[in-house]
TORKOL-4160 file (C-alpha; in steps of 0.2 Angstrom, whole numbers, padded with zeros to 4 digits, m for minus):
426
<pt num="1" X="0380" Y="0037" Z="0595"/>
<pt num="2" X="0389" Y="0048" Z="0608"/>
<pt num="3" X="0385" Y="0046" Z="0627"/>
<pt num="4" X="0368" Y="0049" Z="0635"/>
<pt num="5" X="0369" Y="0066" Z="0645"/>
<pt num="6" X="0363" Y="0069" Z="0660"/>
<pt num="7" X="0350" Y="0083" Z="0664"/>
<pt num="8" X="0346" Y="0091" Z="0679"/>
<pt num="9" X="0327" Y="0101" Z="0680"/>
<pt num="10" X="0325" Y="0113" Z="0692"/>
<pt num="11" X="0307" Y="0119" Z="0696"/>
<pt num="12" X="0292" Y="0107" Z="0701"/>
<pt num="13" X="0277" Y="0112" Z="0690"/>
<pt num="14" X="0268" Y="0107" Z="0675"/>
<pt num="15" X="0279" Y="0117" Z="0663"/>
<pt num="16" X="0292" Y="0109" Z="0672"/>
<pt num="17" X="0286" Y="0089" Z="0669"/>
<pt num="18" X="0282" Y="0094" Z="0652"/>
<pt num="19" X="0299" Y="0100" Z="0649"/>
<pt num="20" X="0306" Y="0083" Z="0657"/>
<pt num="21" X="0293" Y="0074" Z="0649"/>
<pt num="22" X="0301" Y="0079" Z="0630"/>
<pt num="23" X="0317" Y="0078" Z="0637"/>
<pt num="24" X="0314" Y="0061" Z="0641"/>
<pt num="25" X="0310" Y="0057" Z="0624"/>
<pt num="26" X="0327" Y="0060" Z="0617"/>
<pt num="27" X="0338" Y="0048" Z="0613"/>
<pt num="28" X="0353" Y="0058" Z="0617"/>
<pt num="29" X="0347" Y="0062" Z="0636"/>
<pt num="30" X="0349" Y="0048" Z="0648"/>
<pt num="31" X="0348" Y="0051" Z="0667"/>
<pt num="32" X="0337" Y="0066" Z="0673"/>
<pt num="33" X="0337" Y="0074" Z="0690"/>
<pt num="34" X="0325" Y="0087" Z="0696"/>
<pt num="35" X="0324" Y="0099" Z="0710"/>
<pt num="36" X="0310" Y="0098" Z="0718"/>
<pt num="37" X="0301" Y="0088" Z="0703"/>
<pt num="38" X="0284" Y="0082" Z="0709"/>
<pt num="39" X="0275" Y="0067" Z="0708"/>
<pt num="40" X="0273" Y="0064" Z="0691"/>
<pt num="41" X="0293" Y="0071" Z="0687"/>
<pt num="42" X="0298" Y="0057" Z="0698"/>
<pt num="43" X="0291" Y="0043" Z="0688"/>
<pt num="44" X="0305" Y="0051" Z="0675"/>
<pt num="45" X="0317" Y="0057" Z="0686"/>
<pt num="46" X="0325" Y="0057" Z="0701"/>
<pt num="47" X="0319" Y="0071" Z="0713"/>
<pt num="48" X="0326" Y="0080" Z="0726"/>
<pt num="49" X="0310" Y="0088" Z="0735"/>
<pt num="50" X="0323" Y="0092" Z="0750"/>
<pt num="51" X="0328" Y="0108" Z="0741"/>
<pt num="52" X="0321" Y="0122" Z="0735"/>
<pt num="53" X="0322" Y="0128" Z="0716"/>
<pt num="54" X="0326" Y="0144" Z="0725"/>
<pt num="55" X="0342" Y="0139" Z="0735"/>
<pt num="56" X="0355" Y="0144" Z="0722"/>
<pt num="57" X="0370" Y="0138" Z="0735"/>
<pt num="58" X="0361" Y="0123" Z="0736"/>
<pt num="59" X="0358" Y="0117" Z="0717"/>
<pt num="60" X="0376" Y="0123" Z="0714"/>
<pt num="61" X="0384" Y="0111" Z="0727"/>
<pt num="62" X="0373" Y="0098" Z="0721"/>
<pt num="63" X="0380" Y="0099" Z="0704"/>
<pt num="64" X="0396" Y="0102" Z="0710"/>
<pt num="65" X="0393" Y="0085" Z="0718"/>
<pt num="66" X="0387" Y="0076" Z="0703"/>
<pt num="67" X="0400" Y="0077" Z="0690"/>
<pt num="68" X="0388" Y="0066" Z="0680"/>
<pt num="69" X="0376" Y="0082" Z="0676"/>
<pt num="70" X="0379" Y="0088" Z="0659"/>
<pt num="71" X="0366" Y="0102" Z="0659"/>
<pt num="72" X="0355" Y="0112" Z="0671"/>
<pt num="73" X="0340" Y="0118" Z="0665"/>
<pt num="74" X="0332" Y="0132" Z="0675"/>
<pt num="75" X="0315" Y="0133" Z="0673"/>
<pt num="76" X="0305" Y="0145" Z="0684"/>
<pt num="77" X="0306" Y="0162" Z="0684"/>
<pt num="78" X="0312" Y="0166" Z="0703"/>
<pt num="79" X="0330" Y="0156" Z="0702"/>
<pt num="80" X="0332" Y="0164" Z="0687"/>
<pt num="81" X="0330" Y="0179" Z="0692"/>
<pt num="82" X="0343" Y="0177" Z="0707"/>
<pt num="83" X="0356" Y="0173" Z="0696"/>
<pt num="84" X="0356" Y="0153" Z="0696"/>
<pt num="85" X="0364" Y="0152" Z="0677"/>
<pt num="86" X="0377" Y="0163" Z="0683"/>
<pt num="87" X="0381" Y="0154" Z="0700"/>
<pt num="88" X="0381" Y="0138" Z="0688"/>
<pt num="89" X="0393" Y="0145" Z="0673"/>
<pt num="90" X="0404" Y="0155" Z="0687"/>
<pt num="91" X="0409" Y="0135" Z="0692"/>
<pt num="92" X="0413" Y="0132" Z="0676"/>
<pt num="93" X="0394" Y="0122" Z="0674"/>
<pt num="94" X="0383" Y="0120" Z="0659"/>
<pt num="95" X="0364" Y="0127" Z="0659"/>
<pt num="96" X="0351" Y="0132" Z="0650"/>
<pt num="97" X="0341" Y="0149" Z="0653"/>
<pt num="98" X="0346" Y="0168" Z="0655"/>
<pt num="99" X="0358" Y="0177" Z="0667"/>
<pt num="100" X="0352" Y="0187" Z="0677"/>
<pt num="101" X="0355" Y="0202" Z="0670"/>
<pt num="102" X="0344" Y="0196" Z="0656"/>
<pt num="103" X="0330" Y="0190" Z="0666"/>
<pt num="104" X="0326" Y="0206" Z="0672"/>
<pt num="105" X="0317" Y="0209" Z="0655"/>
<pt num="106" X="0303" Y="0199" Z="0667"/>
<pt num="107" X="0309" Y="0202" Z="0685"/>
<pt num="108" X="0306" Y="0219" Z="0683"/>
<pt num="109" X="0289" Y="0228" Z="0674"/>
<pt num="110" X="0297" Y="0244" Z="0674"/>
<pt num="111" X="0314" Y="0239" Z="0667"/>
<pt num="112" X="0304" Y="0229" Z="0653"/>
<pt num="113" X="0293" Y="0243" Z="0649"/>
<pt num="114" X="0307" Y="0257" Z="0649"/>
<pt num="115" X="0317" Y="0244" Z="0637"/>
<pt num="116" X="0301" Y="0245" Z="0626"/>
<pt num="117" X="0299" Y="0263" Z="0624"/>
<pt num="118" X="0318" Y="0267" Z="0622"/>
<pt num="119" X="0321" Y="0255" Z="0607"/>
<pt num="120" X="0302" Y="0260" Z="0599"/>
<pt num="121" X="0293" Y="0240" Z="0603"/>
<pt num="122" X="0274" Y="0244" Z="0603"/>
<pt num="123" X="0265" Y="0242" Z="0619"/>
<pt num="124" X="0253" Y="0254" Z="0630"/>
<pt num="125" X="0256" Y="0269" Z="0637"/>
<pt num="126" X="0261" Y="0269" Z="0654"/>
<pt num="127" X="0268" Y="0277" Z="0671"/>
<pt num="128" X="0281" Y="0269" Z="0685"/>
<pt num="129" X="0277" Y="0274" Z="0703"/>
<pt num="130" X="0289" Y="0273" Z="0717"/>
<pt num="131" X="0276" Y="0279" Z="0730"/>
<pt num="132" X="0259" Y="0276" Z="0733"/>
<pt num="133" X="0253" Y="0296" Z="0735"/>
<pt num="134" X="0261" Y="0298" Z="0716"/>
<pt num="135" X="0251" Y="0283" Z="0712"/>
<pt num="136" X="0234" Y="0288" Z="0720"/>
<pt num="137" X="0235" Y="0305" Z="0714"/>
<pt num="138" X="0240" Y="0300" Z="0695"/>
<pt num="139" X="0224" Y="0286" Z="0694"/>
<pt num="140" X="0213" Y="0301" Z="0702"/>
<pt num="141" X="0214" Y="0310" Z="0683"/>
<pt num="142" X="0221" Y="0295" Z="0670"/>
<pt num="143" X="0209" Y="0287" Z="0659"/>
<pt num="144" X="0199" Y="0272" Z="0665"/>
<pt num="145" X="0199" Y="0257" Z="0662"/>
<pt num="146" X="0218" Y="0255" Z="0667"/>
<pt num="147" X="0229" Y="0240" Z="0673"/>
<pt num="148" X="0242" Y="0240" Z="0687"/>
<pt num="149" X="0255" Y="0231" Z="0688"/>
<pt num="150" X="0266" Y="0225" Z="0702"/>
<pt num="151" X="0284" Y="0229" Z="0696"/>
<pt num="152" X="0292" Y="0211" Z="0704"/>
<pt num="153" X="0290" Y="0192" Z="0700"/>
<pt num="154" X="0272" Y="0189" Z="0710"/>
<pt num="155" X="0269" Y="0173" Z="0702"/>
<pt num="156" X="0259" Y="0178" Z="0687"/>
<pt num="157" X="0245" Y="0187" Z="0700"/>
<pt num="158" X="0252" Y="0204" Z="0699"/>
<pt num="159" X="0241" Y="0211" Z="0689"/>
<pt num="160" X="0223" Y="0221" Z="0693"/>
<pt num="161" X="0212" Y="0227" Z="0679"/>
<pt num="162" X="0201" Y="0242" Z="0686"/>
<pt num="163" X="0186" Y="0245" Z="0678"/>
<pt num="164" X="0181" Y="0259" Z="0690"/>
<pt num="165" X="0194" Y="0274" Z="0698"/>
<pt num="166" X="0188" Y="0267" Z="0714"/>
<pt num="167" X="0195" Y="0249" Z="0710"/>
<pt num="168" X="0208" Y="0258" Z="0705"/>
<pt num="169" X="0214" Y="0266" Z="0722"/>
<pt num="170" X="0210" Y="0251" Z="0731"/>
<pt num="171" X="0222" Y="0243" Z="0719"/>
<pt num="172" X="0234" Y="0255" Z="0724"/>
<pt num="173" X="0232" Y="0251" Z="0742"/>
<pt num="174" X="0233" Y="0232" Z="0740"/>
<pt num="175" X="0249" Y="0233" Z="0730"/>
<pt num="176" X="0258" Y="0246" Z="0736"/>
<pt num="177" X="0253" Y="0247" Z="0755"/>
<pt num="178" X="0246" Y="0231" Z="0760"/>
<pt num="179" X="0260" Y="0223" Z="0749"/>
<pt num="180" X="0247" Y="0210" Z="0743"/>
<pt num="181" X="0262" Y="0203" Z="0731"/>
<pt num="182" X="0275" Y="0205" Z="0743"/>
<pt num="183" X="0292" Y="0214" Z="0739"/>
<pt num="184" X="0285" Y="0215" Z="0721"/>
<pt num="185" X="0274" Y="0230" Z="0726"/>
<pt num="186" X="0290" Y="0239" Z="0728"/>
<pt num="187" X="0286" Y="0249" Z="0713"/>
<pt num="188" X="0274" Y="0248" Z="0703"/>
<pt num="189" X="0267" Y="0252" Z="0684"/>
<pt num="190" X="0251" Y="0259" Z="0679"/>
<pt num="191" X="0246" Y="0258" Z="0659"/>
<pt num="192" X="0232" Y="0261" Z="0647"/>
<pt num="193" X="0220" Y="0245" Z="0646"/>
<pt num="194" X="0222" Y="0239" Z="0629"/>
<pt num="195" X="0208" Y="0230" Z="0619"/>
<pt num="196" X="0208" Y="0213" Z="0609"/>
<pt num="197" X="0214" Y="0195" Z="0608"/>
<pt num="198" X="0230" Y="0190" Z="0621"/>
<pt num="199" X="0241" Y="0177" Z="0613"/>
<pt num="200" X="0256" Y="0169" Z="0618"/>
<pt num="201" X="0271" Y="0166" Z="0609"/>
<pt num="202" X="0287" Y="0156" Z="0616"/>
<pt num="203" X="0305" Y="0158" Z="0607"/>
<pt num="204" X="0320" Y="0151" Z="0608"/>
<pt num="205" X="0333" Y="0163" Z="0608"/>
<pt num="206" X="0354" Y="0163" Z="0610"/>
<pt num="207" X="0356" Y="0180" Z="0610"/>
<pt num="208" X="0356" Y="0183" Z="0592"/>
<pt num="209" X="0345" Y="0174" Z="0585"/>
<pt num="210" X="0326" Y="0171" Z="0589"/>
<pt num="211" X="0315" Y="0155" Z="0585"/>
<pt num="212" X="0298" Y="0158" Z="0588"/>
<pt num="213" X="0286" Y="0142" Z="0593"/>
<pt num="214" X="0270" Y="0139" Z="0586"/>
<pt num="215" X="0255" Y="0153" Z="0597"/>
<pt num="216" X="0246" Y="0147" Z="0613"/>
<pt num="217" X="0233" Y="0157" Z="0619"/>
<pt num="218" X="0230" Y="0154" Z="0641"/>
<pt num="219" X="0216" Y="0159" Z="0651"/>
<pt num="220" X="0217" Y="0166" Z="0667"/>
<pt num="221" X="0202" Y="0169" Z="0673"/>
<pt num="222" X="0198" Y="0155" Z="0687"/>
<pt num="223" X="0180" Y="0152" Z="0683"/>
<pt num="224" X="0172" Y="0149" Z="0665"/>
<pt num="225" X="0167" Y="0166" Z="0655"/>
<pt num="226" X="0183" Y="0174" Z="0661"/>
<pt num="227" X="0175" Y="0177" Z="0677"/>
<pt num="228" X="0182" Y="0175" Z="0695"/>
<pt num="229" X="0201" Y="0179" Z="0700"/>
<pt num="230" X="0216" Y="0180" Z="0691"/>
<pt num="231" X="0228" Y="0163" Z="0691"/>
<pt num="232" X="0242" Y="0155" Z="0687"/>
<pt num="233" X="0232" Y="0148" Z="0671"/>
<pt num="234" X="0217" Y="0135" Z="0671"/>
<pt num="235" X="0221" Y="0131" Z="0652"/>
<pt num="236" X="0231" Y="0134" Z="0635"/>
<pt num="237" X="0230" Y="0130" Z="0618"/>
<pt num="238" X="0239" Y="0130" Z="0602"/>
<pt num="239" X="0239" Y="0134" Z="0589"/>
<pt num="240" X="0228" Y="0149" Z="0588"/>
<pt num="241" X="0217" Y="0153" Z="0574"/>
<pt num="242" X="0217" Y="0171" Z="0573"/>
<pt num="243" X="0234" Y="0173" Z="0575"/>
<pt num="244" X="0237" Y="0173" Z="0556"/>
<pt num="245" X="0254" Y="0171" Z="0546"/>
<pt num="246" X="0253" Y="0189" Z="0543"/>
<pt num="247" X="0252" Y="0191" Z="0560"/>
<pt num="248" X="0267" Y="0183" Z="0566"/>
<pt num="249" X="0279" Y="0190" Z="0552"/>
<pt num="250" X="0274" Y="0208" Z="0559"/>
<pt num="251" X="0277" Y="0201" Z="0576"/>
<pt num="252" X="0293" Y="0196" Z="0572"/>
<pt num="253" X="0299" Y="0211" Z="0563"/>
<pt num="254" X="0291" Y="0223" Z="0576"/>
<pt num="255" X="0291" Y="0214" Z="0593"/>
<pt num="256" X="0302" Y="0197" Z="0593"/>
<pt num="257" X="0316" Y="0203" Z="0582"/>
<pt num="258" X="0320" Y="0222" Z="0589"/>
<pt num="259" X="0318" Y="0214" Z="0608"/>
<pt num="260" X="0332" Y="0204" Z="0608"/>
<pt num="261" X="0345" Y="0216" Z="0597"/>
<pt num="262" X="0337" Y="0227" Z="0612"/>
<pt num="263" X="0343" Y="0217" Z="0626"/>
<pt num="264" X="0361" Y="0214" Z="0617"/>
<pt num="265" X="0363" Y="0233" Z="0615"/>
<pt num="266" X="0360" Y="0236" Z="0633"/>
<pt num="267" X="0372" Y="0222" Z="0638"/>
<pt num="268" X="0361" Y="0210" Z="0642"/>
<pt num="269" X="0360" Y="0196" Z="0629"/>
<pt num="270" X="0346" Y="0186" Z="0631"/>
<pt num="271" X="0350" Y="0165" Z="0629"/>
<pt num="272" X="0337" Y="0155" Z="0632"/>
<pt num="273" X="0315" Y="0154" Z="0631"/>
<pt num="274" X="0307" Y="0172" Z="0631"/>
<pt num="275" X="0290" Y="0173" Z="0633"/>
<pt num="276" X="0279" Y="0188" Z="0623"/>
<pt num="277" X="0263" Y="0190" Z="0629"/>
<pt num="278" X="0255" Y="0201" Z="0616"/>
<pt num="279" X="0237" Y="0210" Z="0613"/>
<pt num="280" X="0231" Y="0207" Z="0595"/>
<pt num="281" X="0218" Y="0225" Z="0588"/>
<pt num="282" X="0214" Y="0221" Z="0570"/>
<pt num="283" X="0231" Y="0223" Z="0564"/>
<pt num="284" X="0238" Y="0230" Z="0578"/>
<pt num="285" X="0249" Y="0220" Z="0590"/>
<pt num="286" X="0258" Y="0227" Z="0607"/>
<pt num="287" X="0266" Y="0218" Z="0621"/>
<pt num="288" X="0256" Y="0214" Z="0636"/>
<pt num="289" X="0272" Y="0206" Z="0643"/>
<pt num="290" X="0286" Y="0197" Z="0642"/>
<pt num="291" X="0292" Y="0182" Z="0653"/>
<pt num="292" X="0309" Y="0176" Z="0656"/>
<pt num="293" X="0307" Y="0156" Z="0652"/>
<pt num="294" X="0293" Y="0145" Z="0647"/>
<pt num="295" X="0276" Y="0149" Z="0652"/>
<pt num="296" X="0264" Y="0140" Z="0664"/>
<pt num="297" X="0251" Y="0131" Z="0655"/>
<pt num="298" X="0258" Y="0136" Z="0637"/>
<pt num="299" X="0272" Y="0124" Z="0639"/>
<pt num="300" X="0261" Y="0110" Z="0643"/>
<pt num="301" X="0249" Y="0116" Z="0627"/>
<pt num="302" X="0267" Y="0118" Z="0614"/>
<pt num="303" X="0281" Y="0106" Z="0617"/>
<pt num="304" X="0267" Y="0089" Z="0613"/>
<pt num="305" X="0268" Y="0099" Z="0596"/>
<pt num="306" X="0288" Y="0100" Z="0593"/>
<pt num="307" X="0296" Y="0086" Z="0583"/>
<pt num="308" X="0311" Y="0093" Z="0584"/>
<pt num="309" X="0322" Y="0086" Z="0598"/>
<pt num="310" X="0321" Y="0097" Z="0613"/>
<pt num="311" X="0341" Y="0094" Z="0618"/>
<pt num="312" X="0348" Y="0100" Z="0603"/>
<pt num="313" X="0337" Y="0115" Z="0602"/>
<pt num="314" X="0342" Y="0119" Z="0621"/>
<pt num="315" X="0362" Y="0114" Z="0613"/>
<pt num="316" X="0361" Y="0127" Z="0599"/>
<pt num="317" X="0354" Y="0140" Z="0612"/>
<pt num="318" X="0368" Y="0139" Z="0623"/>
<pt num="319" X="0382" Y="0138" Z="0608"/>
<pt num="320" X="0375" Y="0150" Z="0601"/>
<pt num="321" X="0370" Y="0141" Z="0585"/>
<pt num="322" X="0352" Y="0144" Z="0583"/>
<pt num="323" X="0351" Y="0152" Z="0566"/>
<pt num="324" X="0360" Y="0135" Z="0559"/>
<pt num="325" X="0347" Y="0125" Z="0568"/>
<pt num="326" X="0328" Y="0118" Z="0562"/>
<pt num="327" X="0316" Y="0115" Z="0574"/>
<pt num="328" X="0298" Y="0107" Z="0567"/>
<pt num="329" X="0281" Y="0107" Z="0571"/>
<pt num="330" X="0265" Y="0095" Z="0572"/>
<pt num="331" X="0252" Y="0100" Z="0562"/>
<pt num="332" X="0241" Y="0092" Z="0577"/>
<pt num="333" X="0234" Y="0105" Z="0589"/>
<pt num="334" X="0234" Y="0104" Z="0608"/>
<pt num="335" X="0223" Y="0109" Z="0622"/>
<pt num="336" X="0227" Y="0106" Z="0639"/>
<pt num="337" X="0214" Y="0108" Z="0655"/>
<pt num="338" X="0219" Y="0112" Z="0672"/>
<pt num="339" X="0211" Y="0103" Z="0686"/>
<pt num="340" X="0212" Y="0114" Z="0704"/>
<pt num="341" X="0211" Y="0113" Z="0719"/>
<pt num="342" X="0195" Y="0118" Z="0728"/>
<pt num="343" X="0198" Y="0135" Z="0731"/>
<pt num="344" X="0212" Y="0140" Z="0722"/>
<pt num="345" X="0219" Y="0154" Z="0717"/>
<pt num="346" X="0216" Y="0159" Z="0736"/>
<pt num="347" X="0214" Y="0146" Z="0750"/>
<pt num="348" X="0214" Y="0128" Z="0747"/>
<pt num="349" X="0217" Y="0112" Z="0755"/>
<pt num="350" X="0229" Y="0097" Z="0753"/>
<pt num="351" X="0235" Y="0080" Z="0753"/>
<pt num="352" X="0219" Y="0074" Z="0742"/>
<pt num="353" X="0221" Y="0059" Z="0736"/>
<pt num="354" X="0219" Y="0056" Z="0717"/>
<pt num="355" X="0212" Y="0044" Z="0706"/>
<pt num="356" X="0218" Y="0045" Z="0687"/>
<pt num="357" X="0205" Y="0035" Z="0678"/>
<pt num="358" X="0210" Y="0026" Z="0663"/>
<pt num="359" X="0222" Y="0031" Z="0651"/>
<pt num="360" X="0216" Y="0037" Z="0634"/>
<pt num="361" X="0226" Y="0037" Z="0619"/>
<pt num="362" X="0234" Y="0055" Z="0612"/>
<pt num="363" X="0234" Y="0062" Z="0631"/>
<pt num="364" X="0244" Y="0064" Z="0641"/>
<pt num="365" X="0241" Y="0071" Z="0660"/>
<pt num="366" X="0256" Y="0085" Z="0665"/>
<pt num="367" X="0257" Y="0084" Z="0686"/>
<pt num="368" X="0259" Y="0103" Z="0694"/>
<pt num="369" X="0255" Y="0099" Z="0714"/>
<pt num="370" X="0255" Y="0084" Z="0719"/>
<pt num="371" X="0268" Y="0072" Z="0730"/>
<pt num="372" X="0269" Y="0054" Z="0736"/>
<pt num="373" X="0260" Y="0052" Z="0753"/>
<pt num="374" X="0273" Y="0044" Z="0762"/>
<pt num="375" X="0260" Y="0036" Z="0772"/>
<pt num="376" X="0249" Y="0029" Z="0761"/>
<pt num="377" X="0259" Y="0030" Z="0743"/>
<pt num="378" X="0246" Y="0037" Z="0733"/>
<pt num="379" X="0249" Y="0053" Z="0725"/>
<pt num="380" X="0239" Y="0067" Z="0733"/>
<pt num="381" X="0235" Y="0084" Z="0729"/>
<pt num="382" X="0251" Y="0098" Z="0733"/>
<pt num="383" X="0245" Y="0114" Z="0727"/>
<pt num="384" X="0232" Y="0126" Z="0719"/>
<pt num="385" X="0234" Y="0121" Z="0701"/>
<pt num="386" X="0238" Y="0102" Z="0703"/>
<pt num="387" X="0234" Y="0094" Z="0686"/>
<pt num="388" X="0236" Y="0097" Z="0666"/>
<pt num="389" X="0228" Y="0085" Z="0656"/>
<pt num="390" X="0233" Y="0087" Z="0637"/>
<pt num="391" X="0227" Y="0079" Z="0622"/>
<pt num="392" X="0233" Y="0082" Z="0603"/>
<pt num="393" X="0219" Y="0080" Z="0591"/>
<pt num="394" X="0218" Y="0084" Z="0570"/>
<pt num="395" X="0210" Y="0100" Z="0575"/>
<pt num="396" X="0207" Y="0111" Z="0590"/>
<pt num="397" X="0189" Y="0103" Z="0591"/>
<pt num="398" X="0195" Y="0087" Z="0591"/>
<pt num="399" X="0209" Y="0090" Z="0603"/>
<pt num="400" X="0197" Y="0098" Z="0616"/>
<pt num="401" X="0185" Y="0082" Z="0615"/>
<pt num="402" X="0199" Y="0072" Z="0620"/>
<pt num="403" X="0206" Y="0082" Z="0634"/>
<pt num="404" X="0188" Y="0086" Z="0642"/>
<pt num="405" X="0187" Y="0066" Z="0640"/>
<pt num="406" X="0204" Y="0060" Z="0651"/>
<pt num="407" X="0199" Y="0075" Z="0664"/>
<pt num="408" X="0181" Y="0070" Z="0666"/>
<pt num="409" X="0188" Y="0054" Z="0670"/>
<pt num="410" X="0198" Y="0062" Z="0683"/>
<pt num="411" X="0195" Y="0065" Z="0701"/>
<pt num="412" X="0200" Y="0071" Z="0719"/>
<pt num="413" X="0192" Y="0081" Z="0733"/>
<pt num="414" X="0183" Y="0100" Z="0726"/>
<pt num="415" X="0195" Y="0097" Z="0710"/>
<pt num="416" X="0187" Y="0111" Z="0701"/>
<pt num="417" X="0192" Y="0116" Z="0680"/>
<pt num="418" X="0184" Y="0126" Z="0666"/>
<pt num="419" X="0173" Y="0121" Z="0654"/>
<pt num="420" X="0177" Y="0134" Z="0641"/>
<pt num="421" X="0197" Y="0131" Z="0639"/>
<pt num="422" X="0197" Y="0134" Z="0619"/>
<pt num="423" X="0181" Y="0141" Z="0615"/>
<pt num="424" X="0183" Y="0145" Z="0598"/>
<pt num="425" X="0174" Y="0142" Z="0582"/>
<pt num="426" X="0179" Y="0127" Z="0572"/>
């Protein structure tokens, strides 16, 4: 067999350990780095939790410094965005994950919906707004409910679904003037509320070709019955039942398919994972949303289910060899749970200590926020979302006993999670 290659992970999430985590299976992967990593990424990798997965100078000295790293792979949505793959290639350096004239498709809501609407992808109607006074005088008359939507990267929060025209000025005013997102609230989209089921579907693409994965539905909501404040994502699962076969070849021909011969057609090829976030009526799909990389918790609640070799799907992406390339499934399904920090998604404490519990067989538990306490060498608590604990079972039922098992067994300081992550009918 050929040498082991090196990998370099940036990001320091759960998406991001899951990623090292199959990685790490791979017989053809040998040393991984990660920047930052976290807790759990460092009992696989070597971290560098000096740098940021922000500071693109930084990462590109580092590999420049490290002639041993075969392969970056950019992970989060803000690096990407800055143009981190193209720093990388510009050096003559191999990574994985769109330029950054292709992740724009999720830097920017407006871009993304116009790209819709010029090339005939079905999703909702909608306005952009460059000012708040055009924005409270269009949700004075437009029909409610109606969603707003910061136009930048704000950490899968930028969204606000208004019931009521007055929830809909104050969302005006807290995105738009009070810059509750940031710089994303520079502009911002207002479109139609659409009805149904959200699913999630993850693709590998190289710029010609597209590879869906298996579904994943996430649940934002931060409390059980949907209720309390958007997040990151308390929990995923996959597959999902009502997204039928049917379904997915529609989606393919209507949604997946014409998206990326969109972005080749504007000049902006699209290599790497593309996220579609889509709203299911009946027959009836549109896009919600796309994402520029793998998502956060889907990730965790997918790659258990991939056979296939991570690394030479992530090879044939960046070769361009896709269509030549099988990538296989477990039949198993996959729920995954995340455990919180008390608090979270608004104001939450840490450097919690946290105690693990025993191990169970068929899970396996995904870290998000945590770090080594240098004092005390315990891993302890680091953000809002700080654990994903995953279990694969025969059937979604059974996959669910087994991850509400290990995370019962779990415990830190106001950790808090849903109790109704996969409430289906089995």
């Amino acid at each position: 067999m050929s040498e082991k290659k090196n990998v370099l992970i940036i990001g320091g999430g759960g998406r991001e350990h899951a990623i090292a985590w199959k990685l790490a299976s791979s017989p053809k992967v040998g040393k991984l780095y990660a920047i930052p990593g976290n807790a759990g990424i460092a009992e696989i990798a070597e971290c560098h939790d000096e740098m940021k997965a922000t500071d693109i100078d930084g990462i590109v000295a580092f590999v420049d410094a490290h002639p041993d790293i075969y392969l970056t792979f950019v992970a989060p949505d803000d690096p990407l965005a800055l143009g981190l793959v193209n720093a990388l290639t510009e050096k003559g350096h191999r990574a994985f994950g769109p330029t950054k004239e292709a992740a724009i498709i999720e830097a920017s809501k407006a871009f993304s919906k116009n790209l819709m609407k010029k090339y005939g992808i079905p999703t909702a109607a909608y306005e952009v707004f460059e000012t708040a006074e055009d924005a409270y005088k269009y949700v004075e008359t437009c029909d409610i409910p109606v969603v707003l939507k910061a136009d930048g990267l704000a950490l899968g929060k930028g969204v606000l679904i208004c019931t009521t025209r007055e929830q809909a000025k104050a969302g005006v005013k807290e995105i738009m003037q009070d810059k509750a997102f940031g710089a994303a609230g520079g502009k911002m989209v207002v479109e139609s509320f659409l009805k149904g089921e959200e699913v999630s579907v993850l693709a590998f693409c190289d710029g010609e070709t597209v590879k869906p994965m298996p579904a994943s539905r996430d649940h934002k909501r931060a409390l059980d019955g949907d209720r309390g404040l958007n997040t990151g994502g308390m929990g995923a699962y996959s597959p999902v039942p009502f997204y039928t076969d049917s379904l997915a070849r529609k989606a393919y021909e209507t949604v997946f398919e014409p998206t990326v011969k969109a972005m080749k057609a504007e000049g902006r090829a699209f290599k790497g994972v593309l996220y579609f976030g889509l709203m299911i009526d009946g027959g009836d799909i549109r896009v919600l949303e796309y994402n520029a990389r793998f998502g956060d918790p889907e990730t965790q609640a997918v790659l258990p289910r991939m056979k296939s070799d991570l690394f030479d799907v992530v090879e044939a992406v960046i070769n361009g060899t896709l269509a030549q390339t099988e990538i296989k499934y477990r039949d198993e399904a996959c729920v995954c749970v995340v455990a919180a920090s008390g608090g979270y998604p608004e104001h939450y404490e840490k450097g919690k200590p946290i105690d693990f519990g025993k191990d169970i067989k068929d899970t396996v538990v995904f870290h998000a926020g945590t770090k080594k306490c240098a004092d005390c060498g315990k891993t302890v608590t680091n953000g809002g979302r700080v654990l994903g604990i995953t279990a694969l079972g025969k059937t979604l039922a059974d996959a669910k006993a087994l991850a509400y098992k290990r995370t019962d067994g779990i415990a830190f300081d106001k950790m808090f999670f849903r109790r109704d992550i996969c409430k289906i009918s089995d």
